[in-house]
VOGU-3710 file (C-alpha; in Angstrom, 3 decimals, decimal comma):
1> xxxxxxxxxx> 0,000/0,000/0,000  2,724/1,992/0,618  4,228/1,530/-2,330  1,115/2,217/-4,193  1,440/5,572/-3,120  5,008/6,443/-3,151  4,197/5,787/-6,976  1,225/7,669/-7,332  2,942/10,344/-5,864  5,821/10,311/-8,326
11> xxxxxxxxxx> 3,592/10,320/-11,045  1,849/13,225/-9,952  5,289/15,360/-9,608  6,197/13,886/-12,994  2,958/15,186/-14,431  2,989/18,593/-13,146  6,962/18,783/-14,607  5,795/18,082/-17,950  2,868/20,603/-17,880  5,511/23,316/-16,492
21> xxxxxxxxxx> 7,539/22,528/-19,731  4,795/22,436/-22,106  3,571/26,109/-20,760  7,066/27,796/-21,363  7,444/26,549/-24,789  3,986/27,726/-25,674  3,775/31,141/-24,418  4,493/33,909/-27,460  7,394/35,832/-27,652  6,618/39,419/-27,930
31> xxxxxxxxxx> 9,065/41,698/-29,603  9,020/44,941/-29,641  9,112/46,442/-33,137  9,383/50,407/-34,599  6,734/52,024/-35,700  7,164/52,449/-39,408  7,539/56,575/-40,314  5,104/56,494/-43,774  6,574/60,033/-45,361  3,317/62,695/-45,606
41> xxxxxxxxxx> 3,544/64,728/-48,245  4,816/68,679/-47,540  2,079/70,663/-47,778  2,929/74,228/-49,490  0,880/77,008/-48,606  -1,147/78,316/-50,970  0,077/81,631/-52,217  -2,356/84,446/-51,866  -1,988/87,812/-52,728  -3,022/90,976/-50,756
51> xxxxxxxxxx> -5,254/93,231/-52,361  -2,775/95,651/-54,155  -4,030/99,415/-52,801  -3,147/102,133/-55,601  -2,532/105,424/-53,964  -5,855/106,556/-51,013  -8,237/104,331/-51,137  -11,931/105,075/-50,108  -13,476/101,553/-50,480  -12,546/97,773/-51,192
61> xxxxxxxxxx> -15,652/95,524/-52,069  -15,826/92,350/-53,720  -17,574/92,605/-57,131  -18,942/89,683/-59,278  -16,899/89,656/-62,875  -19,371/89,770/-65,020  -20,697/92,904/-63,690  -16,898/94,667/-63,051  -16,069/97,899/-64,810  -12,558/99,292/-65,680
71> xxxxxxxxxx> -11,954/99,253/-61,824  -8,299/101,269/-60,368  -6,820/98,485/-59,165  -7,843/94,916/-59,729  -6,246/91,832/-57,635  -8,121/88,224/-59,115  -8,386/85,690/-56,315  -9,644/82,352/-57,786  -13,177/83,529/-58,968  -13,753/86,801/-57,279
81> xxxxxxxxxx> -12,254/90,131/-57,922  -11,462/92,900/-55,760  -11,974/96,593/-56,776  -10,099/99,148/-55,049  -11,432/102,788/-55,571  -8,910/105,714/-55,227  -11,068/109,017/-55,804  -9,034/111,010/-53,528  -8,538/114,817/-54,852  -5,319/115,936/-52,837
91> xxxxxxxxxx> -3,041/119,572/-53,075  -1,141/121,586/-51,223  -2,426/124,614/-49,984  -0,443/127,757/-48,578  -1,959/130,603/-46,317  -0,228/133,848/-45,745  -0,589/137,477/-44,092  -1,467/140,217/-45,908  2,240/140,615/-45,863  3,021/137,689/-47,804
101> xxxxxxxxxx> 4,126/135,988/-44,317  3,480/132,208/-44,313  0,844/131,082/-41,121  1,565/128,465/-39,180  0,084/126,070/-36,750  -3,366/125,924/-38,666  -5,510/122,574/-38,202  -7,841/120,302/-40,233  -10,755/122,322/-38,469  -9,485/125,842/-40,361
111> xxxxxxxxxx> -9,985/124,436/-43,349  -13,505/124,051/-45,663  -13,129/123,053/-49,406  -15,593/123,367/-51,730  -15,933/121,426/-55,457  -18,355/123,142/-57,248  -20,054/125,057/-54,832  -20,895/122,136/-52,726  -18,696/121,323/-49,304  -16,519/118,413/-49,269
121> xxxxxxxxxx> -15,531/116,812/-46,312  -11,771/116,555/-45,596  -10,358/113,446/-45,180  -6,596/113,879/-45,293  -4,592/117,155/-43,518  -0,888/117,214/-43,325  1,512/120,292/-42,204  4,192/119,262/-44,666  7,899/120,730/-44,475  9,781/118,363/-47,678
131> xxxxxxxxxx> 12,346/119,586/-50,505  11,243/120,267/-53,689  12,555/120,776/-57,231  12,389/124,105/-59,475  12,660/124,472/-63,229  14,047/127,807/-63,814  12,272/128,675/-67,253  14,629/131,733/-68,809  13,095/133,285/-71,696  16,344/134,257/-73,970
141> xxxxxxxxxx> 14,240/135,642/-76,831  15,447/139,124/-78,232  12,981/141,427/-76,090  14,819/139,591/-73,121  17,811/141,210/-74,482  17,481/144,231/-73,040  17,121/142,484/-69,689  19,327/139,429/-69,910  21,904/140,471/-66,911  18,954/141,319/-64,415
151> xxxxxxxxxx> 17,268/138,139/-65,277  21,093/136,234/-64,673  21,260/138,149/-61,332  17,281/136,970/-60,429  18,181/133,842/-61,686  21,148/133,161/-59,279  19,568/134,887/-55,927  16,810/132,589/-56,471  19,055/129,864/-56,380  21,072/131,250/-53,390
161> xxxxxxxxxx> 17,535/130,911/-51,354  17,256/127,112/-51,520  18,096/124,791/-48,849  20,773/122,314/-49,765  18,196/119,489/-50,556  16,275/121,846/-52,808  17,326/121,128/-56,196  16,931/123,423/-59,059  17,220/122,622/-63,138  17,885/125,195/-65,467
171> xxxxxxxxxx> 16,048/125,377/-69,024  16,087/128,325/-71,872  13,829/129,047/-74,145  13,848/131,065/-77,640  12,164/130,014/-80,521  13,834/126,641/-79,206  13,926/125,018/-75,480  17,233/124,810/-74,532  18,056/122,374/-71,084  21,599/123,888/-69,478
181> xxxxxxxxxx> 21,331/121,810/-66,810  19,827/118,623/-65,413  17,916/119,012/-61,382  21,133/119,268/-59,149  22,022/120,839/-55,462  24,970/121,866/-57,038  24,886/125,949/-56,762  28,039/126,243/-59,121  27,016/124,189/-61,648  23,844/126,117/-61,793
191> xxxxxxxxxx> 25,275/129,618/-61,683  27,295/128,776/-64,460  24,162/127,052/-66,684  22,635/130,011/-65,828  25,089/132,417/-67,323  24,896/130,431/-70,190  21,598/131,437/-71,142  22,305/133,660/-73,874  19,510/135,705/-76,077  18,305/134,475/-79,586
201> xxxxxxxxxx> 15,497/134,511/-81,970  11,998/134,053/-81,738  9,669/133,359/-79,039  8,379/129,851/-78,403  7,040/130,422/-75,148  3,696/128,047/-75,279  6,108/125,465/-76,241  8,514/126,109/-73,757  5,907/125,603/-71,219  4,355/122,461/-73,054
211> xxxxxxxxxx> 7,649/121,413/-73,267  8,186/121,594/-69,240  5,024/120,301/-68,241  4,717/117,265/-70,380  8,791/116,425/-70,827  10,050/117,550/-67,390  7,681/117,531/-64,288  5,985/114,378/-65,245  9,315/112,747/-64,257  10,225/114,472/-61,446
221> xxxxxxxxxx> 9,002/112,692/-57,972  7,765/115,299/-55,036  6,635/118,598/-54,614  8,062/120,966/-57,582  7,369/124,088/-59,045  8,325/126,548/-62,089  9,827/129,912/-62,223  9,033/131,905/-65,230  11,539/134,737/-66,218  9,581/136,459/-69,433
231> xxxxxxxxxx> 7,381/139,039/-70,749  4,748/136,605/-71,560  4,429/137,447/-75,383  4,758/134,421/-77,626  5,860/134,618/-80,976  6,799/131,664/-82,464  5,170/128,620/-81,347  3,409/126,188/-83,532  2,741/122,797/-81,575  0,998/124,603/-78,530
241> xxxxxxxxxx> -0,902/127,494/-77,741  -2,047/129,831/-74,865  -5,507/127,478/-74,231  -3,644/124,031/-74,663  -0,643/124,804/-72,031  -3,272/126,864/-69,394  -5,533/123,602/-69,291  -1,891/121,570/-68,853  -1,511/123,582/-65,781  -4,289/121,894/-64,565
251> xxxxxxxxxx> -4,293/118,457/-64,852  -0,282/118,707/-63,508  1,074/118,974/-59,822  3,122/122,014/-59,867  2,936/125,135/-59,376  3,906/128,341/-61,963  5,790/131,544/-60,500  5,465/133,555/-63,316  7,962/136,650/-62,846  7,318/138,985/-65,746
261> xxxxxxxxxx> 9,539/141,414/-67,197  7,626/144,644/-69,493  10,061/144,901/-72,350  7,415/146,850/-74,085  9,292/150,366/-74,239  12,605/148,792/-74,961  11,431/146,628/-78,214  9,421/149,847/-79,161  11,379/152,927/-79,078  13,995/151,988/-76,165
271> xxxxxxxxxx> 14,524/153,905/-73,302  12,854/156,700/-73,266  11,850/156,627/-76,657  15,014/157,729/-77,722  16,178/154,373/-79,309  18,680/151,614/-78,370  21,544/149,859/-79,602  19,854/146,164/-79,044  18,126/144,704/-82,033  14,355/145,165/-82,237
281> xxxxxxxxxx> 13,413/142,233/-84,279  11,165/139,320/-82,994  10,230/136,703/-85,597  6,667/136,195/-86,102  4,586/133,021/-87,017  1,799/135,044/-88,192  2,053/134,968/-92,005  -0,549/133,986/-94,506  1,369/130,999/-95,370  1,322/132,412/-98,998
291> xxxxxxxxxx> 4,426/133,961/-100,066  3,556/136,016/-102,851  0,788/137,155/-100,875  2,919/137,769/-98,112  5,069/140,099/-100,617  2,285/142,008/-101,840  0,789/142,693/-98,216  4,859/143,955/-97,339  5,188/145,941/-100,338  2,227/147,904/-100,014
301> xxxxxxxxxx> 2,258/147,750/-96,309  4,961/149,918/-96,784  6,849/147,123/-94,441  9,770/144,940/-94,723  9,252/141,325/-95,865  9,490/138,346/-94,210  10,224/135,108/-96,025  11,251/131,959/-94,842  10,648/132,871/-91,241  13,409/135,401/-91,477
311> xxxxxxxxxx> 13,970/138,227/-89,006  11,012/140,918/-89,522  12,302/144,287/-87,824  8,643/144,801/-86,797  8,770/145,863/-83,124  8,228/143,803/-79,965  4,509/143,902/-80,493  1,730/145,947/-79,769  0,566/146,447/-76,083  -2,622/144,339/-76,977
321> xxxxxxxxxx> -0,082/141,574/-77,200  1,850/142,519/-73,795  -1,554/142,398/-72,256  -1,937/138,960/-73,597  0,674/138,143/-72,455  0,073/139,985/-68,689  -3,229/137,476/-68,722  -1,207/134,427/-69,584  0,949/134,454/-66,912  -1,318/135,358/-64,627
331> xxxxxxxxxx> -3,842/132,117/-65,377  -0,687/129,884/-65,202  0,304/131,299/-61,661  -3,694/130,918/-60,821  -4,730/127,860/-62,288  -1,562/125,883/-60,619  -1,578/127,817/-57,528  1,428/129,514/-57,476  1,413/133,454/-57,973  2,870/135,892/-60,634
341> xxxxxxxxxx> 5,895/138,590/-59,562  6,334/142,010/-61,518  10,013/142,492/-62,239  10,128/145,745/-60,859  9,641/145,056/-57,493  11,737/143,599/-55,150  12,948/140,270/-56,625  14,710/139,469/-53,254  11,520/139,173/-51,288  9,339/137,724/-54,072
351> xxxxxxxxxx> 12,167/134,737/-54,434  12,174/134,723/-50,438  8,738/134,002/-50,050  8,405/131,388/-53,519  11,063/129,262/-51,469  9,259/129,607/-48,510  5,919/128,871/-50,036  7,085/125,955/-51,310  8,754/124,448/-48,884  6,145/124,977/-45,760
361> xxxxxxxxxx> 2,662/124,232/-47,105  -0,644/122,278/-45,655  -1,613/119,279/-47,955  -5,608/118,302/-48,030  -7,648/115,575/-49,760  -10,999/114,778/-49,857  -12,944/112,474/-52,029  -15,495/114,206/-54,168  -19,510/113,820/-53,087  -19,780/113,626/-57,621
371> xxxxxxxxxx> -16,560/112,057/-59,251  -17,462/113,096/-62,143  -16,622/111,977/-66,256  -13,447/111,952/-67,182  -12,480/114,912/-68,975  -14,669/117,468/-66,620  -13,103/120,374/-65,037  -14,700/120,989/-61,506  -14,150/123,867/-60,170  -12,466/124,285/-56,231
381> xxxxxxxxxx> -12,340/126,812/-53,718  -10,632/126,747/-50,433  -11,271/128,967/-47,157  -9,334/129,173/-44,332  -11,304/130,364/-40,683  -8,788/133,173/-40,177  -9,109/136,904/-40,551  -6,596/138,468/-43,422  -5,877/134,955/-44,036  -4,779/134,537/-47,944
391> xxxxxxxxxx> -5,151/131,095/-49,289  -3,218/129,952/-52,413  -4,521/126,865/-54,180  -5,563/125,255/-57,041  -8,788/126,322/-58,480  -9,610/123,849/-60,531  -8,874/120,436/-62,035  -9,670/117,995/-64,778  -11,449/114,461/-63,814  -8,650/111,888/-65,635
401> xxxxxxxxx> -7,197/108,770/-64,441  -7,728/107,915/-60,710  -4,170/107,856/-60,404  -3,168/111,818/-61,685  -3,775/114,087/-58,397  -3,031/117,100/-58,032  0,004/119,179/-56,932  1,599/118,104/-53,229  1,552/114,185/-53,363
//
């Protein structure tokens, strides 16, 4: 019985061995294995562009293509399109004494502008101190003659006012336009161009200004001006004329300091009507274009005859001319809104306050209640709440493209 036992109990021990084995053979290994990195694809951002703003801008709405019309400034995003309006009328704008004095520390609330009669509201107001660049204009035309060394003096104590950033170009005119020297700061090489500006023939004064405005200014960046040395009578000019450069004045941002010289007694009669040894001649444009004609109307004129656009020793015109001429200048000086300067004042203080005029002014924009059709001249006043205050501005301008404003950018 014992034995019995000591048997069974073996086998059980033997059993529960071979059950121990069997489990650790059976159990799963578990490994640890990396995670595989799958590569995503870089995502690049998709480029989108800001609205491009051209110059002020009033508004910015989205606008369905089919309905868009000839908007400023167009940026195309996918299928919309985004019109950018830039209406804004801006110029600068100078108040002074009754002593020509220039007044300071004005605000936005001084100011009221009108367009057409009707009150604008202001939007933009700037006290703005910047340099600027002049065109000295020199008329060099044989009335001019008599006055050539007072208008090289003028000339050069204009220049001696400007600030060393100022820069000043120097251009003559006599029946042609004549540039002595490009915009420069440098006061010698601009004493010498103008010393170089030497009297010739003919008068092509409308193109001289035609010349400046649609050649010269149109390139040059800032605030910028002209000063006019002449007696404002044109002789000689064939691809302009006294309406076509006046409505220039209008449409560009600078303003016209006419300083006008009367060479009426010298080119008829001299000084004191007792003569002169400078030549009286100014070639004319006005013939009939026929030259036997032209002959015949000499001859028994009892005149000399021009030909060929010769020399015709036929005065420096009459005073209905000069006059003309008076009135020209003046509606440059007034439509641009600078001012015109008789000669035979003092030059010192006129060029005194010019520089300061232009270099201390108050700049205002508004955007107009009626844009208006391109082409349209609308008409613009502006009043300042001061007593003796005197305002100097532009008084009108021509609707055009949305990116031409007006003087003082």
């Amino acid at each position: 019985m014992k034995r019995f036992a000591f048997i069974l109990m073996c086998l059980c021990f033997l059993s529960l061995a071979v059950s121990a084995q069997s489990g650790k053979t059976t159990r799963p290994r578990v490994v640890a294995t990396p995670t595989p990195q799958v590569d995503s694809p870089v995502s690049q951002p998709t480029a989108t562009r800001p609205p491009v703003l051209k110059g002020d801008t009033k508004t910015a709405t989205q606008t369905n293509p089919a309905t868009a019309t000839a908007p400023d400034a167009v940026v195309e995003e996918d299928d919309e399109i985004i019109r950018v309006e830039t209406n804004l009328v801006s110029f600068p704008v100078s108040v002074l004494d009754r002593d020509g004095r220039f007044i300071s520390g004005l605000q936005k609330g001084d100011f009221q502008i009108f367009e057409n009669g009707v009150e604008q509201k202001i939007e933009n107001f700037a006290t703005v101190q910047q340099p600027f660049t002049v065109i000295l204009l020199i008329d060099v035309s044989p009335s001019t003659a008599f006055q050539i060394n007072e208008i090289h003096e003028a000339a050069i104590a204009f220049v001696d006012q400007l600030r060393n950033e100022d820069k000043v170009m120097v251009i003559a005119f006599d029946e042609r336009v004549k540039v002595l020297s490009p915009a420069t700061s440098n006061r010698m090489t601009l004493r010498n161009a103008i010393r170089q500006a030497e009297f010739g023939d003919g008068t092509s004064l409308y193109e001289a200004v035609d010349y400046v405005i649609n050649r010269e200014l149109r390139k040059i960046e800032g605030r910028k001006a002209v000063v006019l040395f002449t007696d404002g009578v044109d002789t000689t000019s064939r691809r302009a004329n006294y309406q076509s450069t006046v409505r220039a004045t209008e449409e560009v941002d600078a303003l016209f300091y006419p300083i006008r010289y009367d060479t009426f007694n010298e080119m008829n009669g001299g000084y004191g009507g007792g003569g002169t040894n400078y030549p009286r001649q100014r070639r004319r444009s006005s013939g009939s274009g026929n030259i036997l004609e032209d002959i015949l109307g000499g001859i028994l004129g009892g005149g000399s005859v021009q030909i060929g656009g010769g020399p015709s020793p036929s005065g420096g015109g009459s005073r209905s001319e000069y006059e003309t001429g008076k009135r020209y200048l003046e509606e440059l000086a007034r439509n641009s809104g600078g001012r015109k300067f008789e000669a035979n004042n003092d030059l010192s203080a006129a060029f005194s306050g010019i520089a300061e005029e232009l270099r201390r002014q108050y700049s205002l924009g508004y955007y107009p209640e009626t844009v208006g059709q391109k082409g349209e001249r609308k008409q613009i006043r502006v009043r300042v709440k001061r007593p003796n205050a005197v305002v100097r501005a532009k008084t009108s301008y021509i609707v055009g493209d949305s990116d031409k404003k007006l003087a003082g950018k």
